[in-house]
Structure formats: C-alpha cells, structure tokens
N, C-alpha and C positions, 0 to 999 in steps of 0.2 A: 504494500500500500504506500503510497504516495501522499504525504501530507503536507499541505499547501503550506506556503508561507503566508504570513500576516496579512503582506500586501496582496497576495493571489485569491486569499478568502475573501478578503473586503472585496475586489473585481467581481468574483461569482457571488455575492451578495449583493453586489450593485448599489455597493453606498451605505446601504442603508442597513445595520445592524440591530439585531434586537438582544436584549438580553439571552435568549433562547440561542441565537447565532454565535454569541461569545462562549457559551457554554459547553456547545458543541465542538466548536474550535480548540479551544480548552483539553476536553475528553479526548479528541484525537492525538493531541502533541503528550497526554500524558501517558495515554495506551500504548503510541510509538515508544516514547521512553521506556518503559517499562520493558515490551518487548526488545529492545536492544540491549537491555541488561542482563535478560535471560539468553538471549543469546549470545553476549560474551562470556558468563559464566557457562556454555555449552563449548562452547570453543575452549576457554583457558582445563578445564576438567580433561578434556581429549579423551573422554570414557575410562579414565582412573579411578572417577567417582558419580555413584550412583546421584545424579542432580535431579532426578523426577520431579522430587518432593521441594525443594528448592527451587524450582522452577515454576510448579507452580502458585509455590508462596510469594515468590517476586512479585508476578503478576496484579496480587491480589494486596500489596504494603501500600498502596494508596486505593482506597476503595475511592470509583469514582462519583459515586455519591457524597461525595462532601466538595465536589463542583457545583456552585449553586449559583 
C-alpha cells in the first residue's frame, strides 16, 4: 500500500478536509508505521526467532482507536 503524502491527501480531498479526513489520514500513516516495524523485526530475527507472537503485538501497541 501506498500512503499519500500530506500534500497528495489534501489534492484527492480537494481542499476541503473534515475532521473525518484527518483521521483517516492519521490511521493510514500509523498502520504503515506499524507494519514497517514488524517487518524489520522479521528481517533482523532471519528465523532465529520465533516472532509470531511479536508481530502480532507490534501491530496492535497503538490501538487505532485512540485516533479521534
């Protein structure tokens, strides 16, 4: 997935933001983050270690409900 920049959300919003749009923007940039930490910890482990379970608690250390 591909998550827009700042300036490319505002374009495909057409200016006009609402709280609902910032939110959303939000959710995406922090799910990416997230997901690129699980997968450098999938990388640096190189299957020396079981990361399952770590993986998918990365995922989950910011619940994105507390984007409001």
């Amino acid at each position: 997935m591909s998550v827009p920049t700042a300036k490319e959300f505002l374009k495909e919003k057409g200016h006009h933001l609402t709280t609902a749009d910032m939110i959303e923007f939000t959710k995406m940039h922090v799910q990416e983050a997230l997901k690129a930490e699980q997968q450098r910890i999938r990388i640096k482990s190189k299957g020396f270690v079981d990361t399952t379970e770590e993986e998918k608690e990365i995922l989950n250390v910011y619940p994105l409900s507390n984007i409001k």
